[in-house]
C-alpha positions as CSV (number, residue, x, y, z in Angstrom):
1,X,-38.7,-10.7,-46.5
2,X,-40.4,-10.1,-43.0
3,X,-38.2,-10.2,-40.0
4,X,-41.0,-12.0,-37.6
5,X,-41.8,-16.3,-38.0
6,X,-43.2,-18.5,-36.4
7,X,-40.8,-20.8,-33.8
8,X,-41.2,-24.4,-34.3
9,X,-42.2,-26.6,-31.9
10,X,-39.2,-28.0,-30.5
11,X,-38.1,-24.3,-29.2
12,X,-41.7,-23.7,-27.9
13,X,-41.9,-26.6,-25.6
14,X,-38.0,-25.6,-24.3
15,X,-39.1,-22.2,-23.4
16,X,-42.3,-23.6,-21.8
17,X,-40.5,-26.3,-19.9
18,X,-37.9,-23.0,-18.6
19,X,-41.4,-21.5,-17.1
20,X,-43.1,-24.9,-15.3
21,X,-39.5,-27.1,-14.7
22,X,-37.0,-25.6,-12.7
23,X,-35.8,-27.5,-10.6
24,X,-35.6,-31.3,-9.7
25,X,-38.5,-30.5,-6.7
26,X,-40.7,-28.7,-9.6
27,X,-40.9,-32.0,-11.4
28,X,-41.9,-33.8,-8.2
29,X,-44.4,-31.4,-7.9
30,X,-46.4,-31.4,-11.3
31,X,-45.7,-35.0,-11.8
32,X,-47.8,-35.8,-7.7
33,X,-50.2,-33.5,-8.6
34,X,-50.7,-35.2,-11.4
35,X,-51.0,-38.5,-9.7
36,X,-53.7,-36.4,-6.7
37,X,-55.6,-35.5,-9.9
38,X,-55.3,-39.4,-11.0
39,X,-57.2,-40.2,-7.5
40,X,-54.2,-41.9,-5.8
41,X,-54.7,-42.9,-2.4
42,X,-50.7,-43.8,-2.2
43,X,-47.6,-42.1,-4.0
44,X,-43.9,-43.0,-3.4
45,X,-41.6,-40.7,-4.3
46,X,-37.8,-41.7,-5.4
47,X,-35.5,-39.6,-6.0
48,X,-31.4,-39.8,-6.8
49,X,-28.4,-37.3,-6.0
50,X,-31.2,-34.8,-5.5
51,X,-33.2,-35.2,-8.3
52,X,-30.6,-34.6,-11.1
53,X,-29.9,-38.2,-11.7
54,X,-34.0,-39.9,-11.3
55,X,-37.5,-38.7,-9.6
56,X,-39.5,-41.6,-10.2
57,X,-43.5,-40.8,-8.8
58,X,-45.7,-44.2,-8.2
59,X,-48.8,-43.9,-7.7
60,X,-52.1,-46.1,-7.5
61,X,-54.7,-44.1,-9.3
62,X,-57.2,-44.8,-12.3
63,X,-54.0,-45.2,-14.6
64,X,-54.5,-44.7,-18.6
65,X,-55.4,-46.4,-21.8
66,X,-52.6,-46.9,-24.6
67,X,-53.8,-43.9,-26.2
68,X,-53.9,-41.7,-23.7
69,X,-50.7,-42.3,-22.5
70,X,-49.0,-41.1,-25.9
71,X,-51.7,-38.1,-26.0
72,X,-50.2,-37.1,-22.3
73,X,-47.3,-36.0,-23.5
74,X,-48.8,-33.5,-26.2
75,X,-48.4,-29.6,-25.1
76,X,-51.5,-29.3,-23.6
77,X,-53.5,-32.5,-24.0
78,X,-55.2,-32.8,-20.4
79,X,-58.0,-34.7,-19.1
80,X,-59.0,-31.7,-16.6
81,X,-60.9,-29.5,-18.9
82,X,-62.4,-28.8,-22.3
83,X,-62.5,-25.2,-22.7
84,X,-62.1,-21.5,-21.6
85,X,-64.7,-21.9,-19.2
86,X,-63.6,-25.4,-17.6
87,X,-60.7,-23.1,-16.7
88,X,-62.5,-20.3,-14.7
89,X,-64.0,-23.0,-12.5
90,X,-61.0,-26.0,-12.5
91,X,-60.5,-27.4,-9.2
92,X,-57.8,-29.9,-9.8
93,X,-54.3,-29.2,-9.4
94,X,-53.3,-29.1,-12.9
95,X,-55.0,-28.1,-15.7
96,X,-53.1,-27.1,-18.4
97,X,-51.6,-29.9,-20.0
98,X,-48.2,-28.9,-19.6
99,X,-46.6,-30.9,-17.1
100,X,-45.7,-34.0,-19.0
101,X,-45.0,-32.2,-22.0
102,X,-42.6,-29.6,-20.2
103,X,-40.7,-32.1,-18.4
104,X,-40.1,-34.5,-21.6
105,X,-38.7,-31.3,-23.3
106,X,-35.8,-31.3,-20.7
107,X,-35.3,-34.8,-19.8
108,X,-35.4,-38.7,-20.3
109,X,-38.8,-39.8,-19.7
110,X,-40.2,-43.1,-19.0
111,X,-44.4,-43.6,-18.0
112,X,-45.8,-47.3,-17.5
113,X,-49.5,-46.8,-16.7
114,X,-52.5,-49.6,-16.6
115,X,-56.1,-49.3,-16.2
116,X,-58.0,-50.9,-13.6
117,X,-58.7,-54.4,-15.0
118,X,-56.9,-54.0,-18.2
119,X,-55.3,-57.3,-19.7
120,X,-52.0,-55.0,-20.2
121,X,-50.4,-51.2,-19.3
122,X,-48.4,-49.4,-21.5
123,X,-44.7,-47.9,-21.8
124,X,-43.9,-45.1,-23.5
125,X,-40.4,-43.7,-23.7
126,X,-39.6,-40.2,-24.7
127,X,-36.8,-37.7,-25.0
128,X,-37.0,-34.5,-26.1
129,X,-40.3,-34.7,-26.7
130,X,-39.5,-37.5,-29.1
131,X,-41.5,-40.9,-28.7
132,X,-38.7,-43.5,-28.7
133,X,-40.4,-46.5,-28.4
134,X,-43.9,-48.0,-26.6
135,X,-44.6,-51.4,-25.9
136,X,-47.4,-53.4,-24.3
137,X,-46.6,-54.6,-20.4
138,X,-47.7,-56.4,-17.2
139,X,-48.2,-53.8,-14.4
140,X,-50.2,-52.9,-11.7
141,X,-52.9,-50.0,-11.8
142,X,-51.9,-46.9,-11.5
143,X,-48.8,-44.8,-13.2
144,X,-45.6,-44.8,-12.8
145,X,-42.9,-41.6,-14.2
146,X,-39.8,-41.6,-14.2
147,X,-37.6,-38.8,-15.1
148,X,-33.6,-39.1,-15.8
149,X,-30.6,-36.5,-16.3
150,X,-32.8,-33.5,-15.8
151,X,-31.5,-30.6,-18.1
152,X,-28.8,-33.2,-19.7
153,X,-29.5,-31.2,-22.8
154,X,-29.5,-27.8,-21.3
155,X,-26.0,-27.8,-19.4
156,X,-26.3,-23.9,-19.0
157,X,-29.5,-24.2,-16.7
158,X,-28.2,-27.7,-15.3
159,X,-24.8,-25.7,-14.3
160,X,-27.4,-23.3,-12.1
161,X,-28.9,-26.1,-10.2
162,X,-27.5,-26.3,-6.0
163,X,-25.8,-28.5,-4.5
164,X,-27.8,-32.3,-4.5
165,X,-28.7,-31.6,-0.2
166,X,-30.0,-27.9,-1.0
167,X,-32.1,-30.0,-4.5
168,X,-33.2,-32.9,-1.7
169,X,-34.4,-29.9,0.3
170,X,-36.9,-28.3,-2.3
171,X,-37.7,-31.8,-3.0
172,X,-38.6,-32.2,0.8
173,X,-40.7,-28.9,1.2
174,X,-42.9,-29.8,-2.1
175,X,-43.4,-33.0,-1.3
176,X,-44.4,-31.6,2.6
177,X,-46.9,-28.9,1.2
178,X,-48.9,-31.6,-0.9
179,X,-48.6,-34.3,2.0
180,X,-50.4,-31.8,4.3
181,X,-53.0,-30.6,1.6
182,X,-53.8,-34.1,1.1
183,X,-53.4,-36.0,4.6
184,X,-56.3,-39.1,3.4
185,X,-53.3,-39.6,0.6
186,X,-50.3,-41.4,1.5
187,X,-46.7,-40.1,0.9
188,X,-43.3,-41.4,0.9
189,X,-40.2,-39.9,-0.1
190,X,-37.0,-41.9,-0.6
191,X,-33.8,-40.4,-1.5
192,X,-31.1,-43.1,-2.2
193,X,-31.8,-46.0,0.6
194,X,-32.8,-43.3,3.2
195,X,-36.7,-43.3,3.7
196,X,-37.2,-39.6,4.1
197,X,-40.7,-39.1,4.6
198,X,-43.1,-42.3,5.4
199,X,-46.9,-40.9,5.7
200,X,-49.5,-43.7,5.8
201,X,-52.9,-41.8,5.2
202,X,-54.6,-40.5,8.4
203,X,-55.9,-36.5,9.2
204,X,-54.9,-33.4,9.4
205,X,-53.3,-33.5,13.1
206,X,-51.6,-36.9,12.5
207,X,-50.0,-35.7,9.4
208,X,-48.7,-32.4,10.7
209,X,-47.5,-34.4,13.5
210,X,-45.7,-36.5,11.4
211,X,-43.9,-33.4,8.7
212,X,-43.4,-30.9,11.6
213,X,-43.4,-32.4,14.6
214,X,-45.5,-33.9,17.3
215,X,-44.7,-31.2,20.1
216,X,-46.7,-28.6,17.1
217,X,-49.2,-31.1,16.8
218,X,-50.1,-31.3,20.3
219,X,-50.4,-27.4,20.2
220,X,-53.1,-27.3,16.7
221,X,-56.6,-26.0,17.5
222,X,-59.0,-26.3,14.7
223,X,-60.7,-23.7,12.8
224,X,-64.0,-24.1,11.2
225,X,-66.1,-21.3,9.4
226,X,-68.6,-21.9,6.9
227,X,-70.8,-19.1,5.2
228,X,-72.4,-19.4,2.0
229,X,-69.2,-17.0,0.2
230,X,-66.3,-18.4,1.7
231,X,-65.5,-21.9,4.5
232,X,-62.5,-21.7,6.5
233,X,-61.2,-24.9,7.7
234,X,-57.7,-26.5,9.3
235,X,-55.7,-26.3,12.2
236,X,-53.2,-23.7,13.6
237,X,-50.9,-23.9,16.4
238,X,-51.2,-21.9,19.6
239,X,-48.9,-19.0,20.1
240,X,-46.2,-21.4,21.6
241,X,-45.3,-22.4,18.0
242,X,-43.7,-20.3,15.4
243,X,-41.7,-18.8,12.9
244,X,-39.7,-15.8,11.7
245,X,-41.3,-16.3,8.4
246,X,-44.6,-17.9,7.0
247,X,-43.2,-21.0,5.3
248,X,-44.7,-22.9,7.7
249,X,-48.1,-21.7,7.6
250,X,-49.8,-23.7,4.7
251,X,-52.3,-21.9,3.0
252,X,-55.0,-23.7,0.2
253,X,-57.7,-22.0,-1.8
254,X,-60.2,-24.8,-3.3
255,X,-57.8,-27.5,-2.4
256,X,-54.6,-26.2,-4.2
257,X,-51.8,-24.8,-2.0
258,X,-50.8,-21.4,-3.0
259,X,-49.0,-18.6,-1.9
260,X,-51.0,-15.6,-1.0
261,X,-49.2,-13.0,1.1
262,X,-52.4,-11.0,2.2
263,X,-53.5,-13.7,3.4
264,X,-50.7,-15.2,5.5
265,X,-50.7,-11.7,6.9
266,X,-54.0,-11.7,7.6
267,X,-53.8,-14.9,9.8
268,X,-50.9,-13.3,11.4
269,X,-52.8,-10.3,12.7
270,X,-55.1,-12.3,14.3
271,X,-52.3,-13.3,16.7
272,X,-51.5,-9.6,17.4
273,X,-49.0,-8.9,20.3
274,X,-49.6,-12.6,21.5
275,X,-46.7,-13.7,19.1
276,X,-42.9,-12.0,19.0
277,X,-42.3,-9.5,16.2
278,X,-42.1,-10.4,12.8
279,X,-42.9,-14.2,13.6
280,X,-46.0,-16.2,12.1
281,X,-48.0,-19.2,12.9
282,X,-47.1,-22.6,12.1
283,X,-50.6,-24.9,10.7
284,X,-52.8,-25.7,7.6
285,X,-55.9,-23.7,6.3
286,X,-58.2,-24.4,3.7
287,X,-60.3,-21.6,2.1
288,X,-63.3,-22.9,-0.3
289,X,-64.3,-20.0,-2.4
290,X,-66.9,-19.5,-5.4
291,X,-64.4,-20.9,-8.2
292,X,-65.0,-17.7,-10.7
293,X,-64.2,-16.0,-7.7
294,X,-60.2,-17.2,-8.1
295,X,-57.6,-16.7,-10.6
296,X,-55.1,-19.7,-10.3
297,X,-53.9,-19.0,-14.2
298,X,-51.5,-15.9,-13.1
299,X,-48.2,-18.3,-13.3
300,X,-47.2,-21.6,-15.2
301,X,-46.6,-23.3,-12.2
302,X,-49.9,-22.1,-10.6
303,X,-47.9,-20.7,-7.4
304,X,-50.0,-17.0,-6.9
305,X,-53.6,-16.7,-7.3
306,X,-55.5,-13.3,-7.5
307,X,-58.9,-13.1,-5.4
308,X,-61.8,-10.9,-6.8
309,X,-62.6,-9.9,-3.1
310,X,-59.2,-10.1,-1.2
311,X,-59.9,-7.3,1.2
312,X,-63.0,-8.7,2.7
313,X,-61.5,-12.7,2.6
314,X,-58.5,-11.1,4.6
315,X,-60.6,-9.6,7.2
316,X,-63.0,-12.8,7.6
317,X,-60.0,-15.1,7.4
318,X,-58.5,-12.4,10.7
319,X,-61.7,-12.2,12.4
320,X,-62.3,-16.2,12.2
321,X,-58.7,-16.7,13.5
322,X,-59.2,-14.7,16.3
323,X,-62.2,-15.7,17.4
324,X,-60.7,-19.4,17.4
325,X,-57.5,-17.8,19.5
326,X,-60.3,-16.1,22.1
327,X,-61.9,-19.3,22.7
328,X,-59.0,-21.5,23.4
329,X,-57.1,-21.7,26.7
330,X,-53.3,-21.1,25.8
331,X,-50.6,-22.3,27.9
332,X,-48.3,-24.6,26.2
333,X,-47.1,-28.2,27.9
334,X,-43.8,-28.2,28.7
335,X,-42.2,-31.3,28.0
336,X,-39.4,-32.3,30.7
337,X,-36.0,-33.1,28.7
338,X,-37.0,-31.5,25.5
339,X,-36.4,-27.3,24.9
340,X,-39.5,-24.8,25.7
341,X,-41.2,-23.8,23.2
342,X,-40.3,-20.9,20.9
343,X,-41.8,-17.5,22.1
344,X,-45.2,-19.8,23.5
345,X,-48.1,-18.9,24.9
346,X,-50.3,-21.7,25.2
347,X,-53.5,-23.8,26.0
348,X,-54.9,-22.9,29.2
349,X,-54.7,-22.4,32.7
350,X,-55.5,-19.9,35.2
351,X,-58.5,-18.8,37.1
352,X,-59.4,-16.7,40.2
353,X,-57.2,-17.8,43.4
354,X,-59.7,-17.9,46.9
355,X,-60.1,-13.9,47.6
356,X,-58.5,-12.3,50.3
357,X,-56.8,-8.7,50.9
358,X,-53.3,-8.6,49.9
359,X,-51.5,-7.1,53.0
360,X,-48.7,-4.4,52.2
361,X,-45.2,-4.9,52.4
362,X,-42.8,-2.8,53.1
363,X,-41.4,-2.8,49.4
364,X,-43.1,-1.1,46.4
365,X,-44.3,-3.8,45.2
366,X,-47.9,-3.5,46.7
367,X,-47.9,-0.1,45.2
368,X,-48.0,-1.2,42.0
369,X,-50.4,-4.1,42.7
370,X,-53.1,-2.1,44.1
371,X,-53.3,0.2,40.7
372,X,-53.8,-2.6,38.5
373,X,-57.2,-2.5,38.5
374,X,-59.9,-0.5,36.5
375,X,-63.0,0.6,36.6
376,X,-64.0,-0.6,33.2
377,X,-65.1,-4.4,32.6
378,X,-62.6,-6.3,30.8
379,X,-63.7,-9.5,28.7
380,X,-62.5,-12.4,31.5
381,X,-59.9,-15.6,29.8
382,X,-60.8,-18.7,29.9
383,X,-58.2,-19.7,32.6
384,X,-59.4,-22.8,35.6
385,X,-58.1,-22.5,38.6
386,X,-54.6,-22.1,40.1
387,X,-53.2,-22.1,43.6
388,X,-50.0,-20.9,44.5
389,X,-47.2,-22.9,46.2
390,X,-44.3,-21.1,46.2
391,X,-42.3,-18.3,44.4
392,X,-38.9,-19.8,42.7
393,X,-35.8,-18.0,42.0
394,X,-37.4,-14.5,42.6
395,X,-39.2,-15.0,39.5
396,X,-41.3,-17.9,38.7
397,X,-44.7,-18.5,40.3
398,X,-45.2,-22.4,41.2
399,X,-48.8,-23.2,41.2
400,X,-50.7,-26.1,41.1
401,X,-54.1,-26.5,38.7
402,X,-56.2,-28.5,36.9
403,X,-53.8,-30.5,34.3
404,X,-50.6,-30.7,36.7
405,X,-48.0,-27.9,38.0
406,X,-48.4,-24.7,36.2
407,X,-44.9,-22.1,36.6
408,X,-45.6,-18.2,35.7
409,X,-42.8,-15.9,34.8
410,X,-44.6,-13.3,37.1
411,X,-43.2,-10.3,35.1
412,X,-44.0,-11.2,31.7
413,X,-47.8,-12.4,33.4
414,X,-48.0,-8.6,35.4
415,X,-46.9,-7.0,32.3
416,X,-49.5,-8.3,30.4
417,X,-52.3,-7.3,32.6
418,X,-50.6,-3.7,33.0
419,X,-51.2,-3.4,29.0
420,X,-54.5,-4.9,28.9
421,X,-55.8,-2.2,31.8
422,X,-53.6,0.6,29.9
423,X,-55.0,-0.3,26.9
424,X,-58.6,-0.4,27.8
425,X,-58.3,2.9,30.0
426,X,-56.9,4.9,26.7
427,X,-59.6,2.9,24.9
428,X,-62.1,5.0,27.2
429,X,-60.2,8.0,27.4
430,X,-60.1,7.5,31.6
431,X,-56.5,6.7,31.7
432,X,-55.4,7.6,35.9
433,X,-52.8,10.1,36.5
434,X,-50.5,10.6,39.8
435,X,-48.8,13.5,40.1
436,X,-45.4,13.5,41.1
437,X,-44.6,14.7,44.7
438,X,-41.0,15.6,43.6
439,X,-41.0,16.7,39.8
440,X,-38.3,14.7,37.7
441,X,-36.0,15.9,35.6
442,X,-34.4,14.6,32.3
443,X,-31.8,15.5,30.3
444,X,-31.8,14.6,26.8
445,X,-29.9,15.0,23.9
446,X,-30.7,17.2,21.5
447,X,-31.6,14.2,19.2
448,X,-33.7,12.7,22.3
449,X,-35.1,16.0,22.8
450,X,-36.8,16.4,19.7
451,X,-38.4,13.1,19.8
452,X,-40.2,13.3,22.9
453,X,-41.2,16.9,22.1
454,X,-43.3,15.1,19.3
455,X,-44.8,12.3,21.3
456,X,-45.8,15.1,23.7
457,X,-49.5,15.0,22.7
458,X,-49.8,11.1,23.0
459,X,-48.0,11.3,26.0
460,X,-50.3,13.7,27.5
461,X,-53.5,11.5,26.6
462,X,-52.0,8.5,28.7
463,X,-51.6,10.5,31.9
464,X,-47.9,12.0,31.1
465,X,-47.4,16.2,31.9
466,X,-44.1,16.8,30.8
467,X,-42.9,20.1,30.2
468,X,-39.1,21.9,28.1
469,X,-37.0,23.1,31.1
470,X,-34.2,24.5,28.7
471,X,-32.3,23.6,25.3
472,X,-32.7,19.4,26.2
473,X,-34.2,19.4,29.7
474,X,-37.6,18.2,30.6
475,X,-39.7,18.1,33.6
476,X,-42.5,15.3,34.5
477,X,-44.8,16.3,36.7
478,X,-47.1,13.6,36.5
479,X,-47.4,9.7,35.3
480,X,-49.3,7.3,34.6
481,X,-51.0,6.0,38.1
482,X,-49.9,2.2,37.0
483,X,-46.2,3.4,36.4
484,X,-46.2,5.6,39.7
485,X,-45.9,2.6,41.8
486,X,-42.1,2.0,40.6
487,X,-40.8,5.2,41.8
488,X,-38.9,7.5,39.5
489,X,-36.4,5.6,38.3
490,X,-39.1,3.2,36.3
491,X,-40.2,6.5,35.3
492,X,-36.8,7.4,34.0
493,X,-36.4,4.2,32.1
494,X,-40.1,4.0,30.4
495,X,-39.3,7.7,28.9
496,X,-35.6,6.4,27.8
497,X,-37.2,3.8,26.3
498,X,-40.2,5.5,24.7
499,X,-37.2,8.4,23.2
500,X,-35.0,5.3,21.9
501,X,-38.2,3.7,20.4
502,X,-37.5,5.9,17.1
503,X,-39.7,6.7,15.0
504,X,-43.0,4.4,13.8
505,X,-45.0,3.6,10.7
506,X,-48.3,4.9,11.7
507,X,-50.1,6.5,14.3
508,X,-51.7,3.3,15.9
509,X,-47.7,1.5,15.8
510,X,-46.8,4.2,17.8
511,X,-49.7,4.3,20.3
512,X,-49.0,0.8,20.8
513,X,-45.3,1.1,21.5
514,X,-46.0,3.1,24.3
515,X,-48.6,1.1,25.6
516,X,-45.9,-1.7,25.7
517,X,-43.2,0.8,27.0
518,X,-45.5,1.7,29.9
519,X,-46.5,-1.5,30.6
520,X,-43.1,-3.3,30.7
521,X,-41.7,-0.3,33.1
522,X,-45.2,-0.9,35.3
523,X,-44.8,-4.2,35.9
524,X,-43.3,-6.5,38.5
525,X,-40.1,-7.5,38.3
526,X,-37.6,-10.8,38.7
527,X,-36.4,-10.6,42.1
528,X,-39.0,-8.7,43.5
529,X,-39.9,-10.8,47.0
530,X,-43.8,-11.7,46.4
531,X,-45.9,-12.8,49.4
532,X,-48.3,-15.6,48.8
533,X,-51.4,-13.3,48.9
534,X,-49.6,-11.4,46.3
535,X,-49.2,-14.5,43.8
536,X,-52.4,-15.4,44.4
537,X,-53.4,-11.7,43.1
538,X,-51.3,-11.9,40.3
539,X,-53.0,-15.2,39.3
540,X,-56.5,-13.5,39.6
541,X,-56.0,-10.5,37.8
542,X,-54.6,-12.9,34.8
543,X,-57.6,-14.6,35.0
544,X,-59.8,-11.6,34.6
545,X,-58.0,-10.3,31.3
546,X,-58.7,-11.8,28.1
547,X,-55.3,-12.9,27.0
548,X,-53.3,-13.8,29.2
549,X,-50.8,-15.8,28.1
550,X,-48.4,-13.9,26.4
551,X,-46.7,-10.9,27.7
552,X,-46.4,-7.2,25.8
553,X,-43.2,-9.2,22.9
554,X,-44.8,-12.5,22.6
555,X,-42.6,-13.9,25.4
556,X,-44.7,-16.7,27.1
557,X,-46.4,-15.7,30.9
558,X,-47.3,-19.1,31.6
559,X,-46.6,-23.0,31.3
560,X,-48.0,-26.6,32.6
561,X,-46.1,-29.9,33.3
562,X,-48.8,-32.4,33.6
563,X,-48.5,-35.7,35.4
564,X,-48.0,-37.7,32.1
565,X,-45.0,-35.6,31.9
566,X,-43.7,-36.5,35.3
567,X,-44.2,-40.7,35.3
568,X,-42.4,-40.6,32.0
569,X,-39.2,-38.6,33.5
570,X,-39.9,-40.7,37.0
571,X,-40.7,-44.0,34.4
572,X,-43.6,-44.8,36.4
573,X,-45.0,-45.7,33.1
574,X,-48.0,-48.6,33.1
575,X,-49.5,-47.1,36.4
């Protein structure tokens, strides 16, 4: 007798539901997605002791007839499509059939659904797949599922399930991705008698406001791209807003959120060195793409999709992204009362200060003014004007502008134009060199040693002539012009820096760390005594590179109170 047979039905459905139902927040998920399919314009969302006990999902769409609400919960009985080639081209969010069918396999289910202008709905009860009873009602259009001691008959997969608050949590995020993918759709979210998430229907801005808060909202700018191949729509936040990982960053290809790592990359690059190190952007976008053009049937619960040209939506997605950044002025608001902004960079503000010669003091800090500038044309921000009123702390620029006070962390602003003049003189291969009138001397380890002895090369390209002077001593004849201004020691620091850098992924990595390490050691620094002239030359050469607002790590260079800000704090509110 053969070995192989066929497993009945009951044991199918099990193993589907182990693929499609994890956990509480996956039934919330396939059951509202369901009810966005249904055309809801309003879904309330109930959940007890994190799901385990009851999710109930309400909603208000077209409902169904008696007999389709006992065909629902048949393994893949689905109203979305017909065939093998409705799939290729499905744009709802489900379309396999599986969802009701999974989650009856592994619960207590009760639906009550009506029609629009039927006399009656319908109740059907089921557990384990078993139809326990149905009966004719009174309710009001729409569905309603509810779904009760999830895994009771599976205690081995219930016993894996967290804590109820780490359940609520997944509950929270799934209903939060939908809510933002669908902002003309209501959402509400109840757990116990706490209202957990109340969103009336409204758009995009309002509902990010509402889910992530209204200090991210008030820093969105939108993107909008359309070519007859791909549309990119949505909103991300400016530079003052983000994360140390992408969950934040919403991603939707033809209307269903997914998870697509190339392309949360993608729109990560497009930041460049205007956000920290291994942070992301906090928004929403929406790609529309050719639907043949988009696997979504790669997993049962429809979380990765595979792209048939990837590559080239990744560098449209980049390019759109930072053209959108390029346009927008970038200093964030600082609210008075409330903690800055995580590693900003912001919306706006700074433009060329009344010209006048910057007279020299007696410090080195004109020295490393006057070789800021270049003889090649860099692409001018986007910042108004700013005058200067006063220096603060030996560090902070007060200014006044357009939209209220503006303060620059001077450093972090002269660092920035440093790169951005570094970067454009490597660019063109005319990167200034000073010799030294005293060669300098380092001694390195042996470790040390053999680390600058390989960056030699690069090193000589940006304006470095460094020689061996021994088993681990080196000799610097020349610099950088912009670094000459600091003296040696600034020298001393950039190459310790540059040695302790280690070693870097690819060529262009490493040509960039330098860049930063130059730049950073080039720069003015806190408690250097500027003169007015001198702020107001600061502010201009920000205003004549094209990003400004960030220095060399992402840290923020500038920042704007505005008067709004002030009557609140002074409550000179109604005036």
């Amino acid at each position: 007798m053969g070995r192989i047979r066929l497993l009945d039905e009951h044991t199918v459905n099990r193993i589907a539901a182990g693929e499609v139902i994890e956990r509480p927040a996956s039934v919330v998920k396939e059951l509202v997605e369901n009810a966005l399919d249904a055309g809801a314009s309003r879904i309330a969302v109930r959940v007890e002791e994190g799901g385990v006990a009851l999710v109930s999902v309400r909603d208000d769409g077209c409902g169904m007839e008696h007999g389709d609400a006992l065909l629902a919960f048949q393994k893949h009985a689905t109203s979305k499509i017909r065939d093998f080639d409705d799939l290729l081209v499905a744009l709802t969010a489900g379309f396999r059939g599986e969802a009701l069918a999974s989650i009856a396999a592994v619960a207590r289910v009760r639906l009550t659904t009506c029609e629009p202008d039927a006399e009656n709905g319908t109740r059907v009860l089921v557990e384990d797949n078993r139809v326990e009873a149905v009966e004719d009602i009174a309710a009001p259009t729409g569905t309603t599922v509810e779904v009760a001691e999830l895994f009771h008959a599976l205690p081995a997969r219930a016993k894996h399930l967290k804590r109820p608050a780490t359940e609520l949590r997944h509950i929270m995020r799934a209903v939060t991705v939908l809510a933002i993918a669908h902002p003309g759709v209501g959402f509400e979210l109840v757990h116990g008698n706490r209202t957990l998430i109340d969103a009336p229907s409204g758009d995009l801005r309002e509902r990010i406001g509402l889910l992530l808060g209204r200090e991210t909202a008030r820093e969105l700018v939108e993107v909008d791209f359309k070519s007859p191949a791909l549309s990119i729509a949505g909103m991300l936040a400016k530079p003052a807003i983000t994360l140390r990982s992408p969950q934040k960053l919403f991603l939707h290809i033809n209307r269903r959120q997914v998870q697509a790592r190339a392309l949360a990359y993608a729109t990560r690059a497009a930041y460049g060195n205007l956000l920290h190190e291994g942070h992301f952007p906090v928004g929403a976008l929406f790609l529309e793409l050719p639907p043949d053009e988009v696997d979504a049937n790669v997993h049962p619960a429809k979380r990765v999709v595979r792209l048939a040209r990837e590559d080239a939506v990744c560098s449209t997605l980049r390019e759109v992204v930072e053209r959108v950044l390029q346009e927008q002025a970038l200093v964030p608001h600082l609210e008075l009362g409330e903690p800055a902004p995580t590693l900003p960079h912001g919306t706006a503000a700074v433009a060329a200060a009344p010209a006048g010669a910057v007279p020299a003091p007696a410090t080195g800090v004109q020295a490393q003014l006057a070789v800021a500038q270049s003889d090649q044309p860099l692409p001018a921000s986007s910042l108004p004007g700013m005058r200067p009123l006063d220096l603060l702390d030996d560090r902070y620029i007060i200014a006044k502008g357009p939209d209220g006070v503006y303060i620059i962390d001077f450093h972090a602003a002269h660092e920035r134009v440093m790169y951005e003049r570094l970067r454009l003189q490597s660019q063109y291969q005319r990167v200034g060199t000073q010799e030294l009138l005293e060669p300098l001397s380092l001694e390195l380890s042996r470790a040390e040693g053999s680390a600058l002895e390989q960056l030699l090369p690069e090193l000589r390209e940006l304006g470095f002539a460094i020689e061996r002077f021994g088993a681990s001593s080196f000799v610097v004849r020349s610099v950088p012009a912009l670094l000459a201004g600091g003296g040696p020691q600034r020298v001393r620091e950039a190459l310790q820096e540059i040695v302790e850098s280690g070693s870097m992924k690819s060529a262009q990595e490493r040509h960039e760390r330098l860049l930063y390490s130059i730049a950073c050691h080039s720069a003015l620094r806190a408690g250097d005594r500027l003169t007015l002239a001198q702020m107001e030359f600061v502010i201009r050469e920000m205003a004549s590179i094209p990003n400004p607002y960030a220095c060399v790590h992402g840290r923020p260079t500038v920042m704007t109170i505005t008067p709004a800000e002030l009557d609140r704090k002074f409550k000179r509110t109604g005036f």
